[in-house]
Structure formats: structure tokens, C-alpha cells
Residue frames as qw, qx, qy, qz and C-alpha x, y, z in Angstrom:
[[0.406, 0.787, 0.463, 0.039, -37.03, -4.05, -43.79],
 [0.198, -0.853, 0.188, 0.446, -34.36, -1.17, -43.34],
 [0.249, -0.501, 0.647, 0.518, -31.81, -3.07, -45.05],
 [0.432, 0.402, 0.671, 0.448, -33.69, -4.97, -48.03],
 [0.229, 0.961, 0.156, 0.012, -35.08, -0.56, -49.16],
 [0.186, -0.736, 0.519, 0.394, -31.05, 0.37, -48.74],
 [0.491, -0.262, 0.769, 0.316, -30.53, -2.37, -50.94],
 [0.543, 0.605, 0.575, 0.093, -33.17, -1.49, -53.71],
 [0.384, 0.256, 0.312, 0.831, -32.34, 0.65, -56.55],
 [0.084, 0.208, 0.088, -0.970, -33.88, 4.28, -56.57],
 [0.540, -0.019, -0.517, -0.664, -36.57, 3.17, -59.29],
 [0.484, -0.273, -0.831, -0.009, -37.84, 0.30, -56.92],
 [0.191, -0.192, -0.459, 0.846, -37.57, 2.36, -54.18],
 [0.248, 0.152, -0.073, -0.954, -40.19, 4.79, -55.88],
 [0.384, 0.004, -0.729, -0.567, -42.14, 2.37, -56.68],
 [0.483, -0.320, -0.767, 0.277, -42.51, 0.45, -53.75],
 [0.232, -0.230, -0.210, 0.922, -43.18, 3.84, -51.96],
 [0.421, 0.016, -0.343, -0.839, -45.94, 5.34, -54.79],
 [0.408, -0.162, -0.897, -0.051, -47.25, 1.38, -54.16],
 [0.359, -0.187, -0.642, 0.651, -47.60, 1.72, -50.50],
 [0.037, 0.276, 0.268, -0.922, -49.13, 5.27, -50.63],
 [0.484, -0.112, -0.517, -0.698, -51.91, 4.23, -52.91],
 [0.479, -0.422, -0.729, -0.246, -52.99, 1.88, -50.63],
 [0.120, -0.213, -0.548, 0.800, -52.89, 4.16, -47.80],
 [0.239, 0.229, -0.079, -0.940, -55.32, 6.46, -49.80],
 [0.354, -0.059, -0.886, -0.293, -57.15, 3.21, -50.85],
 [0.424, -0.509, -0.676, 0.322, -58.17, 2.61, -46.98],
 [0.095, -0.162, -0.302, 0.934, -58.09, 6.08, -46.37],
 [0.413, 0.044, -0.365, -0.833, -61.46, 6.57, -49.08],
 [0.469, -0.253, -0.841, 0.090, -62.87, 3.25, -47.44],
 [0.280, -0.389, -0.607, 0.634, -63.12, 4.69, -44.34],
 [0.036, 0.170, 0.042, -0.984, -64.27, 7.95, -45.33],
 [0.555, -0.043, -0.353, -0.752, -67.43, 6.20, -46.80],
 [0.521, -0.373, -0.763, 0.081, -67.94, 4.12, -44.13],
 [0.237, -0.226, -0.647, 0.688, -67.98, 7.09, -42.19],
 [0.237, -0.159, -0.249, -0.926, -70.10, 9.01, -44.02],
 [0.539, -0.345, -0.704, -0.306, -72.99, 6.02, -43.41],
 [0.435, -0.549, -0.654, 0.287, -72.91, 7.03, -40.11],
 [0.245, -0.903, -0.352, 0.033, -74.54, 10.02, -37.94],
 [0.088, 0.866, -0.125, 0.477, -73.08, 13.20, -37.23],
 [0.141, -0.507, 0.816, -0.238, -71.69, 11.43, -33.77],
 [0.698, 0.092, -0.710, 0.009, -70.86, 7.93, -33.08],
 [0.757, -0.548, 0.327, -0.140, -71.63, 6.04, -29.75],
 [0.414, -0.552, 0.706, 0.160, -68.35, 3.66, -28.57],
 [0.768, 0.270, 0.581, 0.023, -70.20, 0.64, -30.89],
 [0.665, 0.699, 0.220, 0.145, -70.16, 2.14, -34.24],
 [0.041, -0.814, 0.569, 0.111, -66.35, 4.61, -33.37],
 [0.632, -0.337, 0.698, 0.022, -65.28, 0.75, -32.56],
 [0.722, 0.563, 0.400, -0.035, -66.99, -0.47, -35.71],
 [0.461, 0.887, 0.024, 0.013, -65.87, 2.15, -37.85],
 [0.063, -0.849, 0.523, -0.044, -62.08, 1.97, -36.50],
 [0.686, 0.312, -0.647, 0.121, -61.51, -1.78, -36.36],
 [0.268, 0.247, -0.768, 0.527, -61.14, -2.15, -32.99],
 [0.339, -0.405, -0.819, 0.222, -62.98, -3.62, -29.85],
 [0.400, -0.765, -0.341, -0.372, -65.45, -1.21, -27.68],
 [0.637, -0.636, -0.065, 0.430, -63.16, -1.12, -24.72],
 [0.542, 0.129, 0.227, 0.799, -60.15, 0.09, -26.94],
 [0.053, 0.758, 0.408, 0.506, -62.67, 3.18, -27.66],
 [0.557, -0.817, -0.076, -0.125, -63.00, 3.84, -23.92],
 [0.707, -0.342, -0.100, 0.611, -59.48, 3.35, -23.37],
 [0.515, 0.243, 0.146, 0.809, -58.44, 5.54, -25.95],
 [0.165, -0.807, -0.084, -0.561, -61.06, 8.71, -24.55],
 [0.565, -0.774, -0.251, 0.135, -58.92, 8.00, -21.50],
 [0.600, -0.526, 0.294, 0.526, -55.55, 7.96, -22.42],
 [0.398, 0.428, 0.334, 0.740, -55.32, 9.79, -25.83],
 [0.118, -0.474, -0.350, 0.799, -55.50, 13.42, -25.05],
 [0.336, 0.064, -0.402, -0.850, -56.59, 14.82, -28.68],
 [0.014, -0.217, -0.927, -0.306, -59.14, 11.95, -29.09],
 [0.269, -0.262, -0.313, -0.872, -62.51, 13.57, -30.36],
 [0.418, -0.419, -0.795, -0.132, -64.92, 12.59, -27.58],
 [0.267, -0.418, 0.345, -0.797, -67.45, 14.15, -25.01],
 [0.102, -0.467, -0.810, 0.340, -69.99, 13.01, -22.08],
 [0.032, -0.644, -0.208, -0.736, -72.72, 14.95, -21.92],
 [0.292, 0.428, -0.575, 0.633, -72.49, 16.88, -18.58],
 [0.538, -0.416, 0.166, -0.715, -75.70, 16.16, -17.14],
 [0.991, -0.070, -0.052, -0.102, -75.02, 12.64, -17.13],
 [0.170, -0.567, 0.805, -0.026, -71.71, 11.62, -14.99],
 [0.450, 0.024, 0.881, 0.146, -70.66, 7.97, -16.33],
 [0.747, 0.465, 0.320, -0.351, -72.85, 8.30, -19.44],
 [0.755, -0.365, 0.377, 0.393, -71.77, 7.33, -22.06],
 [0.169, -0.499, 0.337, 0.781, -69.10, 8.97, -24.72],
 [0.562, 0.787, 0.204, -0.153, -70.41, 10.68, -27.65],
 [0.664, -0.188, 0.428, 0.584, -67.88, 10.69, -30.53],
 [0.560, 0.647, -0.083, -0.511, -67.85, 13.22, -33.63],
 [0.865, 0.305, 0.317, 0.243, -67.73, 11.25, -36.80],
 [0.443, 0.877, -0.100, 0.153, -65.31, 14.21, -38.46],
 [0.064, -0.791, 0.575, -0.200, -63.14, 14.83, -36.22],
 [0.814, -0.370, 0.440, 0.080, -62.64, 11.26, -35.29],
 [0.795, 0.568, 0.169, 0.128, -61.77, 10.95, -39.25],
 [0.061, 0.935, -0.150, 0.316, -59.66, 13.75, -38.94],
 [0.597, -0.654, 0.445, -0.132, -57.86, 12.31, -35.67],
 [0.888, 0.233, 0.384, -0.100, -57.45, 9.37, -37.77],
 [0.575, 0.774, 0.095, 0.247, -55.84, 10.92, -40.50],
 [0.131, -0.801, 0.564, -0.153, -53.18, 13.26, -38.17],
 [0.767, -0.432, 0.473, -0.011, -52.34, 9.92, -36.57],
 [0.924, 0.058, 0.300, 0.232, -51.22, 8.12, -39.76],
 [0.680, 0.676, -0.146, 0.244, -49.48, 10.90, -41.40],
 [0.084, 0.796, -0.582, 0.144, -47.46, 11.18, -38.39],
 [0.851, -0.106, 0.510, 0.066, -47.17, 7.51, -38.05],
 [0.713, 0.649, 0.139, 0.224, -46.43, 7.65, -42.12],
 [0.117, 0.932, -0.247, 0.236, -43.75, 10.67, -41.04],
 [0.808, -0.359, 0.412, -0.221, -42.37, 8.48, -38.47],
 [0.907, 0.234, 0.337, 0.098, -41.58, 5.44, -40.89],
 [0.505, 0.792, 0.034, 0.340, -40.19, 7.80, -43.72],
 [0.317, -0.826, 0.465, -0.021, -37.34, 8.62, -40.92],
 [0.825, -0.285, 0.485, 0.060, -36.49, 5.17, -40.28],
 [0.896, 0.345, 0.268, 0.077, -35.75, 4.74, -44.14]]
């Protein structure tokens, strides 16, 4: 992919690029109104739902992501993980622009 963008012209380049970032901001306004439809937090079902990905993945990620936006509440050990809906958005959002930042090296 490196070498066919070295090999486009500046004007394609910008294009393909403006392209791309619309549809980031496409899915990015998706999501933001699918989260909206949901509660103030999210159990694992609807984080999972709302992220594309499987119920376990959820639970991995409140082990092994340190930022990721989840609590327990403390009177219940093992219960189970309460999620905010903002900040997961939010978490969401850091992640792709430095995933987006990330890319924009490589090119």
C-alpha cells in the first residue's frame, strides 16, 4: 500500500486521503448515534454490541487495556462490569486518532 501512495500524484494523494477521512467521520457519527440509544452505562452485551465485537473481547479488554472506561461495583466482587457510554466513545475515538496517527507515519 506504501508503494502504490509513493507512486500517486499529490492530487490523488489528497484525494484518496480527504476520501478515507470522510469515511472515518462517516462511522465515527454512526456510532455516536448508536450510542446515544443507549443508557448512561453499558453492561458487557450492549459495550460488545455497540463496538462490534464479541462479549468476551469486552472482558478481555477491562483486563488488559489500562485506560478502558469500566468499573465493578465494589460491593459485588466478580459482578459484573459497568461501562460508561461517553467515555467508552471517547476511548474509542483516542484509539483511532492514534491508530489514524500511526498510519499517517507509515506514508
Amino acid at each position: 500500500m506504501v508503494a502504490e501512495l509513493r507512486q500517486m500524484s499529490n492530487e490523488s494523494m489528497e484525494v484518496h486521503l480527504l476520501t478515507a477521512i470522510l469515511e472515518e467521520l462517516r462511522i465515527a457519527n454512526e456510532k455516536q448515534v448508536v450510542a446515544e440509544s443507549f443508557g448512561l452505562t453499558l453492561n458487557a452485551e450492549e459495550a460488545a454490541r455497540l463496538l462490534g465485537v464479541t462479549k468476551s473481547k469486552i472482558y478481555q479488554m477491562c483486563q488488559t487495556e489500562p485506560d478502558f472506561p469500566y468499573f465493578q461495583c465494589p460491593d459485588k466482587p466478580g459482578a459484573s462490569v459497568f461501562i460508561s457510554r461517553d467515555a467508552l466513545v471517547e476511548w474509542v475515538n483516542k484509539k483511532t486518532e492514534m491508530q489514524l496517527k500511526v498510519s499517517q507515519k507509515l506514508v
